[in-house]
C-alpha positions in Angstrom: 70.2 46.8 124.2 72.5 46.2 121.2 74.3 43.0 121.1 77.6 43.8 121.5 75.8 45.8 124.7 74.4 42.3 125.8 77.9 40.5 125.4 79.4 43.3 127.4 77.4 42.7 130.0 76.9 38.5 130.2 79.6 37.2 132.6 81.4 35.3 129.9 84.3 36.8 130.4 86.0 34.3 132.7 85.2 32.1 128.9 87.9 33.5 127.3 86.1 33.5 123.8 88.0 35.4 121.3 85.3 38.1 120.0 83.4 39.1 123.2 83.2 43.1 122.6 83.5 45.3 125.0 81.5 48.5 124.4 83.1 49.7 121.4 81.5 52.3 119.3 80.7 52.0 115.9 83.4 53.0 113.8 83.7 50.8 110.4 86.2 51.6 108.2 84.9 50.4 104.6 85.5 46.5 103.6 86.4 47.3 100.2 89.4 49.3 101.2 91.7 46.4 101.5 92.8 43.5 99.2 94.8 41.1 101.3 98.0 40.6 99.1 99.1 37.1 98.4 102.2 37.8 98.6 101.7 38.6 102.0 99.4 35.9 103.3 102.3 33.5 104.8 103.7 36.1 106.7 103.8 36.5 110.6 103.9 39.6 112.9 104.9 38.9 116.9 104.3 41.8 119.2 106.3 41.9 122.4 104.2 44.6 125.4 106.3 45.8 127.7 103.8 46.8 130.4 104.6 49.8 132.5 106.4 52.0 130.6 109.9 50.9 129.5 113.0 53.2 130.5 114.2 53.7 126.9 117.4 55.7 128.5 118.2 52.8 130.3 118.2 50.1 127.4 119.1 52.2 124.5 121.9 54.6 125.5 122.8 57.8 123.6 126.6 57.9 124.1 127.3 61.3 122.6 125.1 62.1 125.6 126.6 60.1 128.0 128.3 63.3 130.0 124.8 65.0 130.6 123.6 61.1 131.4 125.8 61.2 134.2 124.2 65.2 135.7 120.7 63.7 135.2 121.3 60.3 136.4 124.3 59.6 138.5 122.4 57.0 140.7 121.7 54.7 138.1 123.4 55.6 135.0 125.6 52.5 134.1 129.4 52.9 133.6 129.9 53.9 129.9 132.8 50.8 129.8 129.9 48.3 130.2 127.7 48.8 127.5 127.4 47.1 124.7 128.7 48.3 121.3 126.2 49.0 118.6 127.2 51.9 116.8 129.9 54.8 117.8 127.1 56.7 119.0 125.0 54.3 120.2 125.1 51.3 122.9 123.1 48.4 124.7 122.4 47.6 128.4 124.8 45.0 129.0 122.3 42.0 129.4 121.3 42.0 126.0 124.0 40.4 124.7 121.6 38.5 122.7 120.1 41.4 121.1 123.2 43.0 120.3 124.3 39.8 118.2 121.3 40.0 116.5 122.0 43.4 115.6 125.2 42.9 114.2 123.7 39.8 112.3 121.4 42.1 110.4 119.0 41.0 112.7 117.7 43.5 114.3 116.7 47.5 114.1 116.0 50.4 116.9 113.7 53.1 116.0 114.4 56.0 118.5 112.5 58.6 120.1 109.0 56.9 119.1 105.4 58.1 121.2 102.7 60.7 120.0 102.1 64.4 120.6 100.8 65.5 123.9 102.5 62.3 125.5 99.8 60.8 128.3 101.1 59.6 131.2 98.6 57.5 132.9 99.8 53.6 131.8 95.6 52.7 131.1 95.3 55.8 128.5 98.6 55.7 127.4 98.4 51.9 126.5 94.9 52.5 125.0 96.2 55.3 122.8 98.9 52.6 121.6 96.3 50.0 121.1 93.7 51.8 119.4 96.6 53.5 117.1 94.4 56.9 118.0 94.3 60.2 120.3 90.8 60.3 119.6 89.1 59.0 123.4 86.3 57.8 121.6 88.2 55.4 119.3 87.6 51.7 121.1 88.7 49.7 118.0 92.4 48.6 117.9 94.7 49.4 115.0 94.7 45.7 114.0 91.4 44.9 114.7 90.1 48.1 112.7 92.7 46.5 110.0 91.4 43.0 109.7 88.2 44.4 109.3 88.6 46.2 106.3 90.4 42.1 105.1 87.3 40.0 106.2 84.7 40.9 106.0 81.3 39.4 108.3 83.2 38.9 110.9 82.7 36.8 113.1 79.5 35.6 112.1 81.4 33.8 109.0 84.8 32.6 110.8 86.0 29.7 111.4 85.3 28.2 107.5 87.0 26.1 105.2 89.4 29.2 103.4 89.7 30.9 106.9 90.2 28.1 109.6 92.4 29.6 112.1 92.2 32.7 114.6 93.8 35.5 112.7 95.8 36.7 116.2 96.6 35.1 119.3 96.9 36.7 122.6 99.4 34.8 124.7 97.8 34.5 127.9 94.3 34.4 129.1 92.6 37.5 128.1 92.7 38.9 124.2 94.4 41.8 123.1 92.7 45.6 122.5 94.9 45.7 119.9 93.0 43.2 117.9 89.2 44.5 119.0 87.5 44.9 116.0 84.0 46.6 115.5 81.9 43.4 116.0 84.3 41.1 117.8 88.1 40.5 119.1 89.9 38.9 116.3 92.2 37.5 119.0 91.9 34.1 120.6 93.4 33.7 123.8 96.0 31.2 124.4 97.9 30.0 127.4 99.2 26.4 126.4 98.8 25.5 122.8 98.9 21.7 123.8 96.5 22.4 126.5 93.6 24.3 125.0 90.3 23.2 127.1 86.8 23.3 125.1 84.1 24.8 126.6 80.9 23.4 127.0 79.9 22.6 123.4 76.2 24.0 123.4 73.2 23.4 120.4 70.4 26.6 121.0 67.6 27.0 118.6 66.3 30.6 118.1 63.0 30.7 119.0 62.6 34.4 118.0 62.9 36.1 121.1 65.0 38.9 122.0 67.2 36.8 124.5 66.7 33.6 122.3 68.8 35.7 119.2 71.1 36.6 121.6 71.7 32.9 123.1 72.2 32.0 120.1 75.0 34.6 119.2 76.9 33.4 122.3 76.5 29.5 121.5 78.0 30.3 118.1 81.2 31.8 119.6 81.5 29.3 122.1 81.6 26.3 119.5 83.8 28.7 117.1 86.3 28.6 120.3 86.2 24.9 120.6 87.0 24.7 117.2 90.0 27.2 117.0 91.5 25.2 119.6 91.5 22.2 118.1 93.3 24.1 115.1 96.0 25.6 117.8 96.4 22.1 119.4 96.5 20.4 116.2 99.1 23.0 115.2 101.4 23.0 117.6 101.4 19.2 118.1 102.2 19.2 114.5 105.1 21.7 114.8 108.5 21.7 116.1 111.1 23.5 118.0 115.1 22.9 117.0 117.0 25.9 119.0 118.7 24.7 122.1 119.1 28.4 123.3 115.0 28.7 125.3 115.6 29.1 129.0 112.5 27.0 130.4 112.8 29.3 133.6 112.3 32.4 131.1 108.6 32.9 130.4 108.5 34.8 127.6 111.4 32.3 125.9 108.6 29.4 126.8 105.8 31.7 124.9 108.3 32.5 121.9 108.8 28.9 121.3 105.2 28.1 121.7 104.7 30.5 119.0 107.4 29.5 117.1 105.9 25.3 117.0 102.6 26.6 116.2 103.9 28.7 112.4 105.6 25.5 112.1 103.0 23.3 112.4 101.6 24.9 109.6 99.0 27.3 112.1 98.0 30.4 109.5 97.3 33.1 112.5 98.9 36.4 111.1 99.4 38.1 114.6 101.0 37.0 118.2 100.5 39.6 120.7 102.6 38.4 124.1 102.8 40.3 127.4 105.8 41.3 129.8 104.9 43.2 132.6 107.2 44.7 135.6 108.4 47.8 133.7 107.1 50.5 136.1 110.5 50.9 137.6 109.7 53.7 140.1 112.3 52.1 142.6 115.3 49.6 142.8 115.1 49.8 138.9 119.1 49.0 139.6 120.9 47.5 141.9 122.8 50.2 143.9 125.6 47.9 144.7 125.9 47.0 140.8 124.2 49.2 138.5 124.0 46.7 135.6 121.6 44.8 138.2 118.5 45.4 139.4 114.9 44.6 138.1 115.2 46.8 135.0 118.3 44.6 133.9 116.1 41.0 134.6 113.5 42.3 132.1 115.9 43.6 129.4 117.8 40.4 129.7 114.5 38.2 129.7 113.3 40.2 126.2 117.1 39.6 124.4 117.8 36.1 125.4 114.1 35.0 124.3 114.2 37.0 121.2 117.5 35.7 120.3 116.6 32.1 121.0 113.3 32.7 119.1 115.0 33.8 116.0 118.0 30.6 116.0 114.4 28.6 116.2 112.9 30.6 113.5 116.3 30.0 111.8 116.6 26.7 112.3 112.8 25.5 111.2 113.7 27.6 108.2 110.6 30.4 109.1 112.7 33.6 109.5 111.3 34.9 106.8 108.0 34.6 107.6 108.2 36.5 110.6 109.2 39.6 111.9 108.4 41.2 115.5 108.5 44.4 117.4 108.5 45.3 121.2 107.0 48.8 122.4 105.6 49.9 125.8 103.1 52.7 126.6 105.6 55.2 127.6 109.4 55.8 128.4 110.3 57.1 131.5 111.6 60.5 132.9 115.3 62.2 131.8 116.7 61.9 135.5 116.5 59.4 137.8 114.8 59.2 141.2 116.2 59.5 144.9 114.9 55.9 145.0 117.2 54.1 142.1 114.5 54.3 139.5 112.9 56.3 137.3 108.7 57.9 136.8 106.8 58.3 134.0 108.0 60.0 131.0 107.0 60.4 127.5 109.1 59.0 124.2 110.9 55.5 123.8 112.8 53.5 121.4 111.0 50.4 120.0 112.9 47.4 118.6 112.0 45.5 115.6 113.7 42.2 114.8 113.6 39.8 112.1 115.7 38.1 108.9 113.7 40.6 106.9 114.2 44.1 109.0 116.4 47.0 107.6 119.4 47.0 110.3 120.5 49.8 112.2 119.3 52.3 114.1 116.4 54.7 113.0 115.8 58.3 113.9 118.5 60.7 116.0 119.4 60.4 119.3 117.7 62.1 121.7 119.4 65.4 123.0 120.1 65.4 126.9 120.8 68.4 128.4 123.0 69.5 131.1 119.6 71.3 133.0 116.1 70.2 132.3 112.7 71.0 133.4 111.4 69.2 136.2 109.8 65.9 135.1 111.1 66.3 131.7 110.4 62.9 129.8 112.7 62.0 126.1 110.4 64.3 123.1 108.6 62.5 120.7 110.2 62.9 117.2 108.6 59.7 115.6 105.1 58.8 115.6 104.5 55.4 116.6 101.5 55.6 114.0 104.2 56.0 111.4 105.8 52.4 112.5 102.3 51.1 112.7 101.6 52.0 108.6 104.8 50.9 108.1 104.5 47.8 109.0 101.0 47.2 107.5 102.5 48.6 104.3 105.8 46.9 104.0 104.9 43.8 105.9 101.7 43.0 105.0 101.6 44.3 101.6 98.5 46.9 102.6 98.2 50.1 99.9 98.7 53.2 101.2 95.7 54.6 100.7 93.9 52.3 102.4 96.1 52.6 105.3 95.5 56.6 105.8 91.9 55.2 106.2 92.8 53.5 109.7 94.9 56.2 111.3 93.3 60.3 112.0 96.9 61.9 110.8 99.0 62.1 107.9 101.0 58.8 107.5 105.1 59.3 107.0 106.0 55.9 106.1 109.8 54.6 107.5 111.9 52.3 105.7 111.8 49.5 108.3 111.2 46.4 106.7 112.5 45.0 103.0 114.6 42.3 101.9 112.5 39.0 101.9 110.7 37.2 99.0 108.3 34.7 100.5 105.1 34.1 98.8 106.6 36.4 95.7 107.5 35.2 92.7 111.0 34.7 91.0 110.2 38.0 88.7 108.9 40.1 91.7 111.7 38.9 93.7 114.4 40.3 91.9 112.6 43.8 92.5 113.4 43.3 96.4 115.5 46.7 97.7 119.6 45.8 98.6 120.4 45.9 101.8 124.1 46.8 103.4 124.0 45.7 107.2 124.8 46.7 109.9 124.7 50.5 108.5 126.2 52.6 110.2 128.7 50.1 110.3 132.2 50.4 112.6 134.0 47.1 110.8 133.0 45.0 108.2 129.8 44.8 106.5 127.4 42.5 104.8 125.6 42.8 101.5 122.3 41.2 100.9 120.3 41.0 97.4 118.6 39.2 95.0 121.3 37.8 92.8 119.9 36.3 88.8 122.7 33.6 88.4 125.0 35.6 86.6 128.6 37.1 86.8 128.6 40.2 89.1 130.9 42.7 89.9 130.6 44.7 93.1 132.6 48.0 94.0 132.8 50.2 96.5 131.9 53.8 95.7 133.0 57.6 97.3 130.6 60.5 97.2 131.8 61.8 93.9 131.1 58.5 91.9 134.4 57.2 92.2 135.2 53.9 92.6 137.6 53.3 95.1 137.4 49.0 95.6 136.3 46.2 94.3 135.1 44.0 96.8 133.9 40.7 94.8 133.9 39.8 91.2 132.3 36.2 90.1 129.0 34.4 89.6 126.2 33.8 92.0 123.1 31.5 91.7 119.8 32.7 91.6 118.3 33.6 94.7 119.0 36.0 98.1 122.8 36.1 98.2 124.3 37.7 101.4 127.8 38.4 101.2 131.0 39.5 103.8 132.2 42.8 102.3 135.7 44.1 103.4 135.1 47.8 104.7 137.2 47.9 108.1 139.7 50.0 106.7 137.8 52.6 105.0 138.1 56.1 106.7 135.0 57.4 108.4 132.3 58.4 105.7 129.0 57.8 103.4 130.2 55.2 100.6 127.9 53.1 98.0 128.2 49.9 97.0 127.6 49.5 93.3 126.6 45.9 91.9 126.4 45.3 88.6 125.6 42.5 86.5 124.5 41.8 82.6 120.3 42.7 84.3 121.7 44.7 87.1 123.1 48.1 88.3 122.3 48.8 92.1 123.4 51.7 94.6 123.2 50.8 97.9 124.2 53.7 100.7 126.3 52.8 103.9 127.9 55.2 106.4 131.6 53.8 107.6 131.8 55.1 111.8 
């Protein structure tokens, strides 16, 4: 019996320790692949589950589709008049008003149409497959886990120590996440309360060179490195602080967001939150038949923007929103046409949101084509890879090289433009090198510009297809640092326009489509 074998099959799960395995096979990818990038090391990624398989259809709606909506659905399908604006072609459920703001804020980006070939429709495979960031059955490690270890090394043998004192994830909740289940432990510790975090029995075993002795010993070093990364997480969040007056305290995930959101500012260095929200298998009542923007499907989607929303005015507040960026995503979406039973079965493709100070804005990928007759059980194609938004994020986010990312993933990587704009941990010279970014694009009114400015006198113009330039839209000097400014571009006919900023060290492009 191996030890990962023997852990598997101790009792100690009830423990909650952060790196019991649980049978994975042995699948390394090499430690030398990654060098963690400093400029990276301060910054946070939340994931947001949505167990059960979230009805994309019915949270991101398609509104050049809307008329075939109404043949496939026409007992749930919510009155066009109600949604919420985000682009000409695309709209909101009308309880995520908070999301929507966010949107329009720059805050926020959908990425459409996302799942994998061959879509599986069982929620335990499915969610594995999205865990483990692989089709391959065999593949145990998550995407996460099999990233951190490639970061740091001799884990967890090595962990807690003095450069390395705090769990690099935390599962909200009281089991740890797949997603962070590396080759020789779970790089997730499990956290319900982060001012409640109860030590287990602190325990002192000598080896005496027995098979069972080495083992006892293996378990008595991950119960004290528990003990001590709750200290850290109390300590942390003790230390930290909430300012946003927007949490509901009868919303759980708003409570776990602003747990979250005291422990980064308490100075906590964990580079992952992973939090669950279950009730998404919406098979019946997903609506209210009476009122079609209620039902269960409505409480969840309202739960998920009104705690996001808060999260970020915290994040904005404590001065962290550039630190962190999140992303929700479920196993699966659910089926083109609705049920006899106001609800919906399992389907295939979703969108996925990402939100954040440091996101691109706007809405990623077509929208998915609906047909006036469908095959039976016909679920929304898949036309991005959620293993493309996975690289993306390792490579844009955490600073990861590309060719070390390949190395974690069994297909050919097609990276998306999903996350730029921020500076933290770079320096003033690398800073300046950070993309421009026109939000919210499309845009149907006005829109904001967002760059590195060098203190200098700039000039910015607007600019047609052929070159020409048809506005100017601000002329003056701005200090050094991001600079985000209100550009006038209401009244420009329907079209793709640049904005051109120049400057004595600049000369920028940056595209945006007028709806």
């Amino acid at each position: 019996m191996k030890r990962r074998d023997f852990l598997k099959n101790a009792s100690l799960a009830s423990l909650s320790l952060p790196f019991v395995s649980n049978g994975f096979s042995m699948q390394a990818v090499s430690k030398e692949l990654f060098e963690f990038s400093k400029n990276a090391e301060d910054r946070v990624l939340v994931l947001i589950r949505m167990n059960g398989g979230n009805d994309g259809l019915n949270m991101v709606f398609p509104i050049d589709q809307y008329a075939n909506l109404t043949i496939q659905r026409p007992n749930i399908l919510i009155p066009q008049n109600q949604l919420l604006t985000l682009t000409s072609d695309v709209a909101l459920h009308p309880k995520m008003t908070g999301m929507q703001d966010m949107f329009n804020n720059g805050k926020l980006s959908v990425i459409q149409n996302v799942g994998y070939p061959e879509a599986n429709r069982s929620h335990f495979r499915s969610m594995d497959i999205w865990s483990t960031g692989a089709l391959d059955i065999n593949q145990t490690s998550g995407w996460l886990g099999r990233y951190f270890d490639s970061t740091y090394p001799n884990f967890p043998a090595d962990y807690p120590n003095a450069n390395f004192p705090d769990p690099f994830a935390i599962s909200m909740g009281s089991e740890v996440s797949t997603t962070c289940q590396g080759l020789m432990g779970n790089f997730s510790h499990a956290v319900n309360d982060p001012f409640n975090t109860s030590n287990l029995l602190l325990t002192s075993v000598t080896n005496d060179g027995t098979y069972y002795g080495s083992h006892i010993e293996y378990i008595s070093t991950l119960i004290n490195q528990t003990n001590e990364y709750g200290t850290a997480i109390s300590s942390s969040a003790n230390a930290g602080n909430s300012l946003s007056n927007l949490y509901d305290p009868l919303n759980p995930l708003a409570v776990q967001l602003k747990y979250i959101a005291q422990m980064i500012s308490g100075g906590l260095k964990t580079k992952v939150y992973i939090v669950n929200v279950g009730g998404f298998d919406t098979h019946d009542s997903q609506v209210d038949q009476n009122n079609l923007t209620e039902g269960s499907h409505a409480l969840l989607l309202e739960m998920i923007s009104d705690a996001v929303a808060a999260f970020q005015n915290d994040l904005q507040l404590l001065g962290l929103e550039e630190r962190v960026a999140g992303m929700t995503f479920s196993e699966f979406g659910r089926q083109i046409a609705s049920n006899g039973s106001f609800g919906t079965d399992h389907g295939d493709a979703a969108p996925i949101m990402l939100f954040g100070n440091c996101i691109n804005t706007g809405i990623i990928g077509p929208n998915p084509t609906i047909d006036n007759q469908i095959n039976e059980q016909a679920g929304v194609p898949m036309q991005i890879d959620f293993r493309n938004v996975y690289a993306s994020i390792l490579r844009d986010w955490f600073e990861a090289p590309e060719a070390s990312i390949q190395a974690l993933f069994e297909q050919n990587i097609t990276y998306l433009d999903i996350l730029s704009g921020c500076s933290v941990g770079l320096t003033e010279q690398e800073a300046q090198k950070q993309k421009p970014l026109a939000y919210p694009n499309p845009t149907p009114s006005n829109t904001t510009l967002r760059f590195q400015a060098n203190g200098e006198q700039y000039q910015i113009f607007i600019v047609d297809q052929l070159g020409k330039a048809i506005a100017q839209t601000f002329d003056g000097y701005l200090s050094s640092g991001k600079q985000e400014l209100a550009m006038e571009t209401s009244k420009l006919p329907a079209g793709h326009y640049y904005f051109l900023i120049t400057a004595t060290n600049m000369r920028e492009l940056v595209a945006f489509q007028k709806i």
